[in-house]
C-alpha positions in Angstrom: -9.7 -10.0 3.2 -6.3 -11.4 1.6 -5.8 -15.1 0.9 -3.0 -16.5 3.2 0.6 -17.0 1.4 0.5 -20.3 -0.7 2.9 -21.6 -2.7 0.4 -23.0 -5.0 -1.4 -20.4 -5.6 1.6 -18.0 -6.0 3.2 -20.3 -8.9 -0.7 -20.4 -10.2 -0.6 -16.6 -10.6 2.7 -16.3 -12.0 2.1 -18.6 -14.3 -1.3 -16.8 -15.8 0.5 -13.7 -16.0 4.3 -14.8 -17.2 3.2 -14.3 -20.6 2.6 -11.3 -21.0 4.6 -8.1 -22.2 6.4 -7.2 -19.3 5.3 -9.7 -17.0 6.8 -8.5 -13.8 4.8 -5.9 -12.8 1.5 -7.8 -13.5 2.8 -10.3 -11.4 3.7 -8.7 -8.1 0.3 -6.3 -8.8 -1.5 -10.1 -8.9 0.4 -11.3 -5.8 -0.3 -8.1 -3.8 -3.5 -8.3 -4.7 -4.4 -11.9 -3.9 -2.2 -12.2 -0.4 -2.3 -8.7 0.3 1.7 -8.1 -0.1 4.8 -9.7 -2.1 5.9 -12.1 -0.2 9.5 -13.0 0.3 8.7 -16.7 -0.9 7.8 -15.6 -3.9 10.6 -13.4 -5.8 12.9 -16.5 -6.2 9.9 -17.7 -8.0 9.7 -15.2 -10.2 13.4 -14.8 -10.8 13.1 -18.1 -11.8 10.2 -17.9 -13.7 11.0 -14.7 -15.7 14.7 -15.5 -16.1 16.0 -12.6 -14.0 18.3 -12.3 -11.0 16.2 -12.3 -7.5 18.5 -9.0 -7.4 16.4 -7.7 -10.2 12.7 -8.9 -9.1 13.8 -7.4 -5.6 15.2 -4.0 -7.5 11.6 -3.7 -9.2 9.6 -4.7 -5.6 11.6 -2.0 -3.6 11.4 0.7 -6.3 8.0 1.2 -6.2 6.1 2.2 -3.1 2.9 0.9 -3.8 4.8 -3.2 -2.9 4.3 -4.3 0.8 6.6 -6.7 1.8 4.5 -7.9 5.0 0.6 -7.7 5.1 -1.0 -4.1 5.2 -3.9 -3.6 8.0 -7.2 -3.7 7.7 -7.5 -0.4 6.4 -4.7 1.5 4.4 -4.2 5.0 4.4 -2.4 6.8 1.5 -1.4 10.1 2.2 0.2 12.3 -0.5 3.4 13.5 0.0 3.9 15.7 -3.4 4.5 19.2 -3.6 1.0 20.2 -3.9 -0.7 18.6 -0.8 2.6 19.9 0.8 2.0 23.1 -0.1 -1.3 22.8 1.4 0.5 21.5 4.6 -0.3 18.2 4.4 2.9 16.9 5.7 2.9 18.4 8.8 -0.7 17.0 9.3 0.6 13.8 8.2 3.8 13.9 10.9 1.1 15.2 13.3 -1.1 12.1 12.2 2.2 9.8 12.7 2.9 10.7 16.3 -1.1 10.9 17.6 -1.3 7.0 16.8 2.5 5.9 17.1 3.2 5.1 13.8 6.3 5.6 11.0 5.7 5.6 7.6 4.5 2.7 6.2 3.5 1.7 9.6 0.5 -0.6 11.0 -1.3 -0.1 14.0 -1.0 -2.6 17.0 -4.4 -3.9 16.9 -3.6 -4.5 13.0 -6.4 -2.2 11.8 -4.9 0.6 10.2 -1.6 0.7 7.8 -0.6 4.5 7.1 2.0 4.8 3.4 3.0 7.7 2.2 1.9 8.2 -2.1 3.2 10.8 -3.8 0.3 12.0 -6.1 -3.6 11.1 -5.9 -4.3 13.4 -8.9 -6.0 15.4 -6.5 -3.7 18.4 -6.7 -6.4 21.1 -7.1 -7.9 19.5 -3.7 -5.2 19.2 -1.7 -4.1 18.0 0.5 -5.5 14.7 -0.4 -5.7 11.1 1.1 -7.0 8.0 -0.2 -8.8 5.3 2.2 -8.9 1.9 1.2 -9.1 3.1 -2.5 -11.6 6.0 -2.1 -9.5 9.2 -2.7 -10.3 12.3 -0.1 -9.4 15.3 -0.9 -9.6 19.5 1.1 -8.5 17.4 4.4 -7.6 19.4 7.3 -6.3 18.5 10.8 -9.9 17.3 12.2 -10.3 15.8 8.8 -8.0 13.5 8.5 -7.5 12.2 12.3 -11.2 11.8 12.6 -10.9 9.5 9.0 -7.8 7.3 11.1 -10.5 7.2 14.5 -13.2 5.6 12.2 -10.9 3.5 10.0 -9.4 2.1 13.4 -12.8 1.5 15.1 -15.0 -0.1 12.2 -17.0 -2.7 13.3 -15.5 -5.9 11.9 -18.2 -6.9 9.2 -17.5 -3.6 7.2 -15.1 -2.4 5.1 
């Protein structure tokens, strides 16, 4: 489970990681990883910290996909969105995926259980289409497959993960 947003913690983790080379992606990696997404809070602390426009920290946050800017579910779903798992119709499983449990891209479910982003590429190409769960990659999902990995996800008891 993700710490809750703190200031001092936040300016603790920029601070380990400001000097290294290229310290901005360590940073927001750090602060994802510790709160379980970037914050708003915190990219006029890095601006600041880095000497960079909050334009520029917010440029590098929205550019990549793998940056949440509110807290992911319980359980994230990745589902891969390049040309081989399409190929392998994975997007229309994923669309069908989408509408069965009333979600967009990027999405979490009401009960705050499951988050469901699009990646595009697990290195899975030769077993596509591929998923990953929580950091476990999936791959040869079909239909059944890959609703039946969203059921469980979404109905976990509490104590695992």
């Amino acid at each position: 489970m993700n710490a809750p947003w703190n200031v001092s913690r936040a300016t603790e983790i920029i601070a380990e990681n400001r000097g290294l080379e290229g310290p901005m992606l360590p940073i927001l990696h750090a602060l994802q990883d510790e709160f379980g997404y970037v914050p708003q809070a915190a990219l006029p602390m890095i601006a600041e910290a880095l000497n960079v426009s909050r334009a520029e920290v917010h440029g590098v946050v929205s550019f990549y996909h793998d940056f949440r800017d509110k807290p992911a579910g319980r359980h994230v779903l990745k589902l891969c969105r390049a040309e081989a798992c399409q190929s392998m119709h994975g997007e229309a499983m994923a669309e069908k995926l989408l509408r069965d449990i009333g979600l967009e891209w990027g999405g979490t479910t009401g009960d705050g259980r499951l988050t469901v982003e699009a990646t595009y590429c697990l290195g899975l190409c030769a077993s596509a289409p591929a998923a990953m769960l929580d950091g476990q990659p999936i791959g040869r999902l079909n239909q059944e497959a890959l609703l039946d990995l969203a059921h469980d996800a979404r109905h976990q008891q509490e104590g695992r993960r």
